[in-house]
N, C-alpha and C positions, 0 to 999 in steps of 0.2 A: 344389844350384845348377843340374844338367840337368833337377833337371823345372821350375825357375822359367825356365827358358830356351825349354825346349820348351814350360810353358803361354802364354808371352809372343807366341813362331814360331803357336799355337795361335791365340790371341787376334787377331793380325794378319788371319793367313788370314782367319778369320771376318769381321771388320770388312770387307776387302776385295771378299769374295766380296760381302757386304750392300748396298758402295757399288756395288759391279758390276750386282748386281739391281737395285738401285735407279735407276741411270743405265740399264739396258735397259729398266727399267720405264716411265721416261719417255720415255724412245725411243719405245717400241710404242705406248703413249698418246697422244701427240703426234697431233694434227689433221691430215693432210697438206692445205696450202692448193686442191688437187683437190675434198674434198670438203665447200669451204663454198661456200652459195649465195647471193647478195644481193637480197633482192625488197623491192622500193617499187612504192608507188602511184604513177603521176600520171596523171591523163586529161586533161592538157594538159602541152604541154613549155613551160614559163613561162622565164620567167627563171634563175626559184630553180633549177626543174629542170635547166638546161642547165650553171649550177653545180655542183650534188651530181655530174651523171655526168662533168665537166672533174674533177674531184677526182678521182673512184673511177676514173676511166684514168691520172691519173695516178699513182694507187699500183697499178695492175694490177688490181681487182680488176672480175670479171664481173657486170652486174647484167643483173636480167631484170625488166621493168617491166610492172605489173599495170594494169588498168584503161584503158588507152590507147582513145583514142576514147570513152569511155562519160560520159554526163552522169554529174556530183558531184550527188550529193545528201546527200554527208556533212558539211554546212555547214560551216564555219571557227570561227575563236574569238576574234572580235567575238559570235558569232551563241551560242548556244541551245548546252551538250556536243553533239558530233555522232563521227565518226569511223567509225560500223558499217559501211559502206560497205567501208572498210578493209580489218576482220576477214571480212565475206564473202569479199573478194579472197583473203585468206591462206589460209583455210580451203577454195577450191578449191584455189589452188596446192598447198596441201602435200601434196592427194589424191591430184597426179599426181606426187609425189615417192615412191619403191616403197624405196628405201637408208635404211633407219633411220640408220645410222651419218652420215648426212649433219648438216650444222651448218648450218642457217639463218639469216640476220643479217636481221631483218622491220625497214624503218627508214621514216621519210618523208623525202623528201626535197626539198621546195622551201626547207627551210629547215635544211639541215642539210648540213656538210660533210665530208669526210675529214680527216683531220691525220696518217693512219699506212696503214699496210698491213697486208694479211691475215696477216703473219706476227706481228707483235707485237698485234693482234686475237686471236687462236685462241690465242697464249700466254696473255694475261690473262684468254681464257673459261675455260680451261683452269686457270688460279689461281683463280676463284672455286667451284672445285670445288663446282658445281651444275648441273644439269642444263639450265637455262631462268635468266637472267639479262637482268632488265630494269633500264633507267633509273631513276634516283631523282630526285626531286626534295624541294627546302626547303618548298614549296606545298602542299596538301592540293587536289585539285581531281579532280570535281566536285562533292563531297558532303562538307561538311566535318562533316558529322556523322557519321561513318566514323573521324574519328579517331582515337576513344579503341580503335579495334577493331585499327591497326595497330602491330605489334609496333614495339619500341626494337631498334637494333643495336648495337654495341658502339661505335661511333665513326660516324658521317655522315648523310646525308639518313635520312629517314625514310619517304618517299611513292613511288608508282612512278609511275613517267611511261612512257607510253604508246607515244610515240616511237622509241623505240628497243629492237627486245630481240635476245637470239642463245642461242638454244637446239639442241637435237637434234631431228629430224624428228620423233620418234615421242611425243617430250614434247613439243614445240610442236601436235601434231594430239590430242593429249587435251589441250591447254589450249583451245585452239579449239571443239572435241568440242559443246561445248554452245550452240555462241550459234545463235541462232535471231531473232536481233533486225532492227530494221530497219536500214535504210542509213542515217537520221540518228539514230538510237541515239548512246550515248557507248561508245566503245571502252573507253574509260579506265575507266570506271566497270563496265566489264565484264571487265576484267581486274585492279581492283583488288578487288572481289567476292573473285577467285579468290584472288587474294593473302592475303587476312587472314581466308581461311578456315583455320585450320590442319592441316585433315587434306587438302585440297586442295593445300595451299603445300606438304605432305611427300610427297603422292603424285606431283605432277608432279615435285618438287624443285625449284620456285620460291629465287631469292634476287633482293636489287637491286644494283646495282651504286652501294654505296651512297658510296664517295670519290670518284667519277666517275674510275674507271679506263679505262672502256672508253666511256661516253655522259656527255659534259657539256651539260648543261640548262642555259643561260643565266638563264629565269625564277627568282626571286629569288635568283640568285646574279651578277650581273655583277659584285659588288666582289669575288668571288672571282679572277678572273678575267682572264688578262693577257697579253699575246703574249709568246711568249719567244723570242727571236732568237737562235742559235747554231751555231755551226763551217757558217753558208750554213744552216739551217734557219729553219724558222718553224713552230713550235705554241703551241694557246695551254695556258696550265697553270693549274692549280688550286692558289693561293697557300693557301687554308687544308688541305688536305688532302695537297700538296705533290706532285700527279700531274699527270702529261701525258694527259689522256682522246684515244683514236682518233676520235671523233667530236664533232661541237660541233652543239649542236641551239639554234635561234634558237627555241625555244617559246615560243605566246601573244602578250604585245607585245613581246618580244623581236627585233622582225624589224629592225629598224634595225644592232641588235648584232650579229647574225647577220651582217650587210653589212657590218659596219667587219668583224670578224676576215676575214671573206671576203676582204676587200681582201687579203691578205695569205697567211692557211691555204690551199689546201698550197703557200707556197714562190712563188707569185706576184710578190711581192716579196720582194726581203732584200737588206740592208748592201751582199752580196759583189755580186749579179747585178745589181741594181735591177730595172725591172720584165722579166720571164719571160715575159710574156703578150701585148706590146703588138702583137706582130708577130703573132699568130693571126688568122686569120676576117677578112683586111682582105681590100677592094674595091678594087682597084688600080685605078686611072683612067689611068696611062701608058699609051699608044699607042691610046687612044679618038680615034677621031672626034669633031668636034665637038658634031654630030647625032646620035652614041651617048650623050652624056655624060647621068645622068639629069636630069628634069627639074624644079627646085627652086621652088616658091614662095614667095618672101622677102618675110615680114613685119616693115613697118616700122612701128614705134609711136611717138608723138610724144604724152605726155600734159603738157608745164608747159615754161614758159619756158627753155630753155637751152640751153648756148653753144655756139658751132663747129658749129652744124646746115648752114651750108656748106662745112664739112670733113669731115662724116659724107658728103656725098653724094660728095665728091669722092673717099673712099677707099673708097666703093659701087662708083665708076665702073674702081677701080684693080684689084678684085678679080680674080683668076686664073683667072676659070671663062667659057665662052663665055655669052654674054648671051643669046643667041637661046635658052637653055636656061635662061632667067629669067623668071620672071613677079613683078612686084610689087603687093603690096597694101602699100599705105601710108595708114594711118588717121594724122590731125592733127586735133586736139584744139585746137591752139594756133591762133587768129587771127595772134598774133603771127611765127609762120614760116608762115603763106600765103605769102609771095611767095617766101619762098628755095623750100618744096616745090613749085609752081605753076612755079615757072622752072627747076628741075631736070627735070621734067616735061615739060615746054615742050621744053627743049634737047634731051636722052637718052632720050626714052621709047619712042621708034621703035627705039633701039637695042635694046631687052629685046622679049623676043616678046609680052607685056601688061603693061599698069599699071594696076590700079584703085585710085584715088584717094578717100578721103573726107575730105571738111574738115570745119573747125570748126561750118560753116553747119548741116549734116544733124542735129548734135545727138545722135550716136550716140555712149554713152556703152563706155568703153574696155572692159570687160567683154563687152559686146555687142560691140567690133569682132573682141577676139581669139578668141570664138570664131567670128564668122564669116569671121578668116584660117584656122584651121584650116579650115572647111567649103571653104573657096576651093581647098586641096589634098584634103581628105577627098574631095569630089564630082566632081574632076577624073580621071578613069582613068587620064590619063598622066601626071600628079603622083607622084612618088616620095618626093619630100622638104617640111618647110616647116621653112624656116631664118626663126627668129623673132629680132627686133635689136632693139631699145631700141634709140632717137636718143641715148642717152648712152654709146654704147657706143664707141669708139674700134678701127675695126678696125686697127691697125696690120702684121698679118701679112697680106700678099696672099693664101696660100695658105692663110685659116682655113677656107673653105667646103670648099675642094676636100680638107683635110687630117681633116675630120672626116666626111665622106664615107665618105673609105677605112679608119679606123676602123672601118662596119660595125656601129657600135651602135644599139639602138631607139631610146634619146635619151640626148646624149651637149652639154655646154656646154663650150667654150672658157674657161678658167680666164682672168679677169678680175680686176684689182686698182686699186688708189688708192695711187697714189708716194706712199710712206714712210707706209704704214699697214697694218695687218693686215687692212685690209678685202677680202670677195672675194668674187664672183657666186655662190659657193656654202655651205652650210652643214656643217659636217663631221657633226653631232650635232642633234638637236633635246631640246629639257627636255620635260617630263613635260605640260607645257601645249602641248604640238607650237610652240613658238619656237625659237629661237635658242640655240643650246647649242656650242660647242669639245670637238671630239674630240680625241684625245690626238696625235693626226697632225696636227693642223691650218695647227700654225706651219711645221711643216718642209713639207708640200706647198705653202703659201704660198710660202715660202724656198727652195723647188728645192732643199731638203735631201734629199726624196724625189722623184721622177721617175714618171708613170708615168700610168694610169686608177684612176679611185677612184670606187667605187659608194658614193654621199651622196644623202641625203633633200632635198637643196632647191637648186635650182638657180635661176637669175633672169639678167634681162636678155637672153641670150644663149645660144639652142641650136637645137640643130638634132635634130627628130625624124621619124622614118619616119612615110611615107604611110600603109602597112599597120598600123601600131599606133594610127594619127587611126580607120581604119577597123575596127579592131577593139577595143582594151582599151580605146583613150580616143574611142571612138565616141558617147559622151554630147555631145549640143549643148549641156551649159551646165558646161562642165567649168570656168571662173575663176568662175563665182558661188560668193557665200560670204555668209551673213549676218552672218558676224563675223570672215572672213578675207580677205585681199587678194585682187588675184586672181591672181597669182602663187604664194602660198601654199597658195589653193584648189586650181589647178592641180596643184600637185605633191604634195599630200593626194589625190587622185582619183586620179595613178599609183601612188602607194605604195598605198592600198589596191586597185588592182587586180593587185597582185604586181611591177608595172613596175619594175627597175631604170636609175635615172637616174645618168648619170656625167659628172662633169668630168674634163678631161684636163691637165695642165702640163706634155706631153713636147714641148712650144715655148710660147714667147713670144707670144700672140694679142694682145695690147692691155692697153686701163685703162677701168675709166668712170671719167667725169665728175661731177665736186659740181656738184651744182645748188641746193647753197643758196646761198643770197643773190643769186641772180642778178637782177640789175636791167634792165630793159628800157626805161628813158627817157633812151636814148641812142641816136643814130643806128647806132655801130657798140659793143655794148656787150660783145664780146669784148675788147676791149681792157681793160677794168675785170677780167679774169679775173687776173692778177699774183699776188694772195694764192691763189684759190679752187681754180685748174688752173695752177700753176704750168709743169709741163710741155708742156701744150697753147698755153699762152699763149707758151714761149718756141719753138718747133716754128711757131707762127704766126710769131710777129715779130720773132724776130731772125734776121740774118742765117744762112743756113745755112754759111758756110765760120768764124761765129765762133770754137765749137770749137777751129779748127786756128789759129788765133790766132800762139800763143805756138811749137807745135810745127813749124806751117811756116815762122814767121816773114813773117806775111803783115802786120804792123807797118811802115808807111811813116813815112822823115821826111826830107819835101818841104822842111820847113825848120829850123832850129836849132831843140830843143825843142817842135817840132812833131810830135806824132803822128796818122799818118791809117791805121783801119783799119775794117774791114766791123762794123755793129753792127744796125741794122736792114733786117729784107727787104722789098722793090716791098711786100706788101700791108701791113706795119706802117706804112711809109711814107702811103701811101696811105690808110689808114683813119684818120693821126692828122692828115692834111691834111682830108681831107672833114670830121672830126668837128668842126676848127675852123672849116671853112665855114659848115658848119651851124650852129653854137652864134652868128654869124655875127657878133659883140661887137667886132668890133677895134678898136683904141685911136686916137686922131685922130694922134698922132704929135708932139703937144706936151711940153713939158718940165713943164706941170704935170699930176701923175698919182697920184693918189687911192687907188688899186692900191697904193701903196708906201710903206714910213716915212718921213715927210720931206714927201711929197705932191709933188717935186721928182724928175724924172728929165735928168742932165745931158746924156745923151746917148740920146733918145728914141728909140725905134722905132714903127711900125705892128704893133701883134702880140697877141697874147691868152696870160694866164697860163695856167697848167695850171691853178690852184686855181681860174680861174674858170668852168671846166668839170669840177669834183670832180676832178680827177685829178692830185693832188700829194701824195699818198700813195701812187697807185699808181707816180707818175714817181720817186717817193724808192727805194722796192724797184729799180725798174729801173735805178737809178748806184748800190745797192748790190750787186746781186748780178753788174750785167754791168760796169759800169766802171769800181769800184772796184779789181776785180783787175788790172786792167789801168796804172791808176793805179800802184798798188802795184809791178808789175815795172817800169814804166817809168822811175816817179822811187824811186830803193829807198831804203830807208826812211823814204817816207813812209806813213805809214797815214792814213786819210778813211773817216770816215762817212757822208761824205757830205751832211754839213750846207748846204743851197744856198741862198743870199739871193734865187734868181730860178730859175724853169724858163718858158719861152715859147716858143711859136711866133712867129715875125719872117716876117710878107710884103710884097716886093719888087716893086713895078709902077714901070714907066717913069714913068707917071701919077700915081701918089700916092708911092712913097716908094722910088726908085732905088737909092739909096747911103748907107753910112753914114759920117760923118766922123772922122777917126784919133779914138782913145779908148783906153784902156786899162780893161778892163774890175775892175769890184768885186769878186774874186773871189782865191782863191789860185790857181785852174785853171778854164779851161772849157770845156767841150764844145760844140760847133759840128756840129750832125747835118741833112748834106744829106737834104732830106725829096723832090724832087724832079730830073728830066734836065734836064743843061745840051743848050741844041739841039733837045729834044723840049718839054720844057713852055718853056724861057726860054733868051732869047741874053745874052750878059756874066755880070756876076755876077762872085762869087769874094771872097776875102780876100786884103790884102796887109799883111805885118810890113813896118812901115818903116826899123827898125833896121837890119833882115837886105836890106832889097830885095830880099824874096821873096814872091812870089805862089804863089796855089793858085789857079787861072784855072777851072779844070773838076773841080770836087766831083762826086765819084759819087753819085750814090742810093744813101742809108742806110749810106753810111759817116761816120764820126764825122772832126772835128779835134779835138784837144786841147793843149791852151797852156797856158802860166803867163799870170795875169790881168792881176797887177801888176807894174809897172817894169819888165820886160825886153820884153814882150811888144805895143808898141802896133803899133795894127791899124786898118787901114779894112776897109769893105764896099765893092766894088767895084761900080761900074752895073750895074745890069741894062739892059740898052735893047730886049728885049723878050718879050712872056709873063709869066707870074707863079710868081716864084722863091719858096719856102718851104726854112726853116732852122728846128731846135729849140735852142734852147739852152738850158745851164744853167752858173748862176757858182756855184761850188763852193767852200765853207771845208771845215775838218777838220773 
């Protein structure tokens, strides 16, 4: 029994002492984050590049950047394998590295990000227990006749990729040891050589890191591939391999994906913080002078028919930035808005420090004008900005120009939408044909589910990009032509291929654009036909602005039994639906026989014009269902209306043709009575009187409503006008 005791007390020791060695072993193995080095190329600090090194400070780790200032001649990959350029770089650096024991991480970076830090890095080099561990990829490239030469591993990619490796100094300078190639040589193919050499692959101690523990390759793997949100993190993970890789490499065409996980990797955004980043690198403009504020050139475009083009200028005029620190170029396209652009022109143009105008006359075709608004800021020295508009753009935010300024981005669009649609001035994704594609973020940055800046492939209508990038990346003069692309899509094809990152923001409310279908132009004032198409803009135009408050303030008047008087349209809806029936210029003679109506018999005649005889009794039916229906409904409760109406007209009042109207009881269950005109200013008398009640309404406001019961309780005169020319809408109302 004592020696099964003491082999047991024996046994222990051993094992202990084993895990003892073994946990100092690792100890003393262990990398200390001191002695790894991080070297990338870039001979420009692009976009991408200012990326990778925003990422690698935020995980602490030091990089030292090869090639700066020197022409590329290691072509990209649209073009011909290129890369050598690279491996020159590396194979000086590593010369003047003398510490073998050092761990090099050789990466590129305009297209590749951080997701982790140097300490979980050098742990996973460290678990592929090799000396020299490169990127793998699903792809064979650049020589797919190589493939039968590259070993199977036990589980994962197969290929190495280029991009990314991390080895020890003295193995990384015998892997190098031999190139002798040109600058646009292919790296890849110079280090896959070595690869699937096997006495090479065991002299260096070559392996790849083949589950993407440490470098994830996007190229043919993005279904792998998925942001994983947790406890305030963000990386993305490898769903078939079930690993978190420290680096994410947008390889090849890749580059768009690269940009959404960016959006995001390291920690940019998340759940807890939302966005991390928004307040970096801004431009403050608080406490500038006027005469300091920079100098913007705002291009306007006008290419088709459409609506509110004199509510675009007037929320031009409302904007929050000094004028004298504007220049506009405004190209029109349309004959049909010469006079609104020609008369905003006319009025405000002296206020902006220049205006150059071109109309429809010149014949200069839209592609040709926008880029010669770019050149209008490109060519100008004291140009720093060109903030470019589409006429359908709705700026509703005062502070959009001044608010994307301080932003600070190369080009950057105000998130724009269409009430109650997923539509939006930018593209989250594009398909494999460069259209229209939904990123997986798409609905919720629509929905203000996410908050923040987001780098996206396609912007439109509305942004505003630096002077110095007209003059540099997109210094081509015919950047919107395209033989098969718009020139909006052309446009932002020429910055995505020249590295440019474009971003839309939703950290406020900028606006909406406007449908411009169906818009009809043979009408005098043909925003008023907008009802179905901009329903928002149309009621922003024409109704009343204290409507709204209706019911909350109780701004509901009753002058007299079952009379209700409250605000429903405003001075310009007024006013545009008086002029339109000027113009349409039809009025009825005021006799009781009338052709207009079932019967052909009207008992109690007026001077007036139907809505249907100027197309708009379909759009007057939307407008008593959506605005006075409700109103109906709280007033008399429980009654419900559709609003079915035997009649809508305009009724005009002249001393000279048709003063007054004699008592009557109107054909209706209810009717609306909408002063279209000022008592005093356009016309003297006037007014309604209930003869039941002997109560008059003497002085109708402009664009407030009466409403009555039609029948039996409710009989009514029109009172004299005796001078000027009074206008009333009405409509007799069933359920």
């Amino acid at each position: 029994m004592k020696s099964v005791v003491f082999m047991f007390l024996c046994t222990t020791s051993l094992l202990v002492c084993l895990l003892f060695a073994t946990v100092c072993c690792e100890k003393k193995d262990s990398v200390p984050e001191g002695n790894l080095i991080v070297l990338t190329v870039a001979t420009e600090e692009t976009d991408g590049f200012q990326r990778f090194m925003r990422s690698a400070r935020h995980f602490n780790y030091t990089v030292k950047v090869l090639g700066k200032g020197e022409k590329w001649n290691g072509g990209g990959y649209k073009t011909v394998p290129g890369g050598g350029q690279k491996v020159r770089l590396l194979k000086a650096a590593l010369e003047e590295v003398t510490e073998e024991d050092k761990v090099i991480l050789f990466t590129d970076s305009y297209d590749v990000v951080f997701a982790s830090g140097p300490k979980e890095l050098l742990k996973k080099f460290q678990q592929a227990k090799h000396k020299v561990v490169f990127s793998s990829e699903t792809l064979i490239w650049p020589d797919r006749h190589l493939e039968d030469k590259h070993p199977y591993p036990r589980e994962g990619n197969r290929f190495l990729g280029s991009g990314g490796v991390i080895g020890y100094a003295s193995n990384l300078k015998e892997l190098v040891a031999s190139w002798t190639g040109k600058d646009n040589e292919s790296d890849q193919l110079f280090f896959t050589r070595i690869y699937i050499n096997p006495e090479k692959r065991k002299s260096i101690n070559i392996t790849l890191d083949n589950k993407c523990r440490l470098f994830q390759n996007l190229n043919g793997a993005l279904d792998e591939v998925v942001l994983k949100f947790e406890d305030g993190q963000v990386r993305a993970r490898n769903v078939l391999y079930d690993t978190l890789p420290v680096m994410i490499h947008g390889n090849g065409p890749t580059k768009l994906q690269i940009n959404y996980l960016g959006n995001y990797i390291p920690n940019l955004w998340t759940f807890e913080t939302g966005c991390t980043v928004c307040s970096e690198d801004l431009r403050p403009l608080t406490g500038l002078k006027e005469t300091e504020y920079p100098l913007v050139v705002v291009g306007i475009f006008i290419q088709q028919p459409t609506p509110f083009v004199s509510v675009f200028f007037e929320r031009l005029l409302k904007l929050k930035y000094p004028k004298n620190r504007l220049r506009l170029f405004i190209f029109n396209q349309e004959s049909h808005h010469e006079n609104q652009v020609v008369s905003f022109v006319k009025e405000h143009g002296t206020e902006y420090q220049a205006v150059k105008l071109i109309g429809p006359e010149e014949g200069v075709h839209v592609t040709e004008a926008r880029n010669m608004g770019f050149a209008e800021c490109r060519e100008d020295i004291d140009c720093e900005y060109f903030f470019s508009v589409d006429i359908e753009v709705v700026l509703k935010n005062e502070d959009t120009l001044r608010t994307l300024i301080e932003l600070n981005k190369p080009l950057i669009a105000p998130m724009m939408t269409k009430p109650g649609k997923l539509w939006t001035n930018f593209w989250g994704a594009l398909s494999a044909d460069g259209y229209y594609a939904r990123s997986e973020d798409y609905v919720d940055i629509v929905q203000a589910r996410r908050i923040g800046i987001w780098n996206v492939p396609y912007v439109s209508h509305v942004f505003l990009v630096k002077a110095s990038v007209l003059r540099d990346e997109l210094k081509a003069e015919d950047l919107f032509r395209s033989e098969t692309l718009d020139p909006d899509m052309a446009f932002c094809r020429h910055a995505r291929d020249q590295g440019m990152f474009m971003y839309v923001t939703n950290l406020h409310t900028y606006g909406r654009v406007l449908s411009t279908e169906n818009y009809q132009t043979n009408h005098l004032h043909n925003d008023l036909w907008q009802i179905f198409e901009n329903p928002v803009d149309w009621q922003e135009r024409y109704i009343h602005q204290n409507y709204t408050r209706i019911m909350k303030d109780k701004l509901i008047e009753t002058p007299c039994p079952d009379v209700y008087w409250f605000p429903i349209f405003s001075e310009v809806g007024c006013d545009h639906i008086v002029q339109e029936m000027e113009h349409f210029g039809q009025w009825s003679g005021g006799g009781n026989k009338d052709t207009r109506i079932q019967g052909g018999y009207e008992n109690v005649p007026t001077i007036d014009i139907h809505m249907n005889q100027v197309g708009y009794e379909k759009e007057w039916h939307k407008f008593l269902l959506d605005f006075i229906a409700p109103i109906t409904e709280k007033m008399y409760p429980g009654y419900y209306t559709r609003c079915t109406s035997y009649l809508n007209f305009v009724v005009r009042y002249k001393p000279d043709e048709q003063p007054k109207l004699e008592p009557h009881h109107d054909a209706s269950t209810f009717t609306i009575n909408i002063a279209l005109n000022s008592k005093d200013i356009d016309y003297q008398g006037g007014g309604c009187r209930f003869l039941r009640y002997n109560c008059s309404i003497q002085a109708p406001r402009k664009g407030w409503a009466l409403m009555h019961p039609g029948r039996l309780t409710h009989y009514h005169e029109g009172l004299p006008t005796t001078g000027g020319v009074r206008y009333i809408a009405v409509s007799f109302v069933d359920p």
